[in-house]
C-alpha positions in Angstrom: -19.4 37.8 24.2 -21.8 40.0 22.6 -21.0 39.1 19.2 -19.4 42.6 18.1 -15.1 43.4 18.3 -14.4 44.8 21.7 -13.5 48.3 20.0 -16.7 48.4 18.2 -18.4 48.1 21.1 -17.1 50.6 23.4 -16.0 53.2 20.8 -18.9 53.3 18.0 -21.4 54.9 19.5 -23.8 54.8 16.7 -26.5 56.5 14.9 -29.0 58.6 17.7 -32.1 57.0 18.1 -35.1 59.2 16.9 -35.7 62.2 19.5 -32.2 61.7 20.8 -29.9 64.7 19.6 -26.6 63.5 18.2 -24.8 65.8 21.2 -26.9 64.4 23.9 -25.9 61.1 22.3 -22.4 61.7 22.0 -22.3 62.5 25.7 -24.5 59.2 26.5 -21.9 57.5 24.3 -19.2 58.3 26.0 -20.2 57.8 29.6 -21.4 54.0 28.1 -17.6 53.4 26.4 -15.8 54.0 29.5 -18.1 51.9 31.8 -17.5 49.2 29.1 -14.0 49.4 29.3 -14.0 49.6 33.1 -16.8 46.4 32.9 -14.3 44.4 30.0 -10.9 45.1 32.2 -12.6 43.5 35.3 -13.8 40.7 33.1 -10.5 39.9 31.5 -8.8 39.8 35.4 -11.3 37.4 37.3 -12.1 33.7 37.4 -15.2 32.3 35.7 -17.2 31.6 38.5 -16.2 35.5 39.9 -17.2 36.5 36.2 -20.3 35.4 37.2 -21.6 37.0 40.2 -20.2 40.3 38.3 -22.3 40.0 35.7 -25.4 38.9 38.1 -24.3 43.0 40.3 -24.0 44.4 37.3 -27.5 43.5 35.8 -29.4 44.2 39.3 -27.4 47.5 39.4 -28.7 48.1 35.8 -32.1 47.0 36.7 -32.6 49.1 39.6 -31.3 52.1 37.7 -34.6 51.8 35.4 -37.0 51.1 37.9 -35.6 54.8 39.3 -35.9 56.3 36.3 -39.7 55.3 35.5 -40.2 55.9 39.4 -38.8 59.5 39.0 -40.7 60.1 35.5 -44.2 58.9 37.1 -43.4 61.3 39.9 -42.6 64.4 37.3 -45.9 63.0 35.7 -48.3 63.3 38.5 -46.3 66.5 39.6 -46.9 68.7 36.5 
C-alpha cells in the first residue's frame, strides 16, 4: 500500500528530523509502530468497501488531531 515492506514501516523508525532528539523520536516511533500494527491488523480482517470507510475515520481522526495541535500552539502563542 504505501510502497515500503510492512516491517519496514512499522519498525524503522528512522533518522530524527532536525530539532527532534533521537529519544523523543524513539518514543514518537514507537507509539507510531504500534498504531500501524493495530491500523494493518484491522486492514488485513475487513472487506474492501469496510477498508474504506476505515481509512476515510482514520484520516478525519488524523486531521482533527492537527488542527488541535495548531489550535493549542496558537493559544500557548498569544498566552506567553
Amino acid at each position: 500500500m504505501f510502497g515500503v515492506s510492512i516491517t519496514e514501516f512499522v519498525d524503522n523508525p528512522g533518522t530524527p528530523p532536525p530539532g527532534i532528539e533521537r529519544d523523543l523520536w524513539q518514543r514518537i516511533s514507537e507509539r507510531d509502530r504500534v498504531l500501524g500494527t493495530a491500523i494493518l491488523e484491522d486492514l488485513t480482517s475487513i472487506s474492501d468497501q469496510e477498508k474504506e470507510v476505515y481509512l476515510d475515520m482514520w484520516k478525519q481522526g488524523f486531521f482533527k488531531a492537527i488542527a488541535k495541535m495548531r489550535i493549542e500552539e496558537a493559544n500557548n502563542k498569544l498566552s506567553t
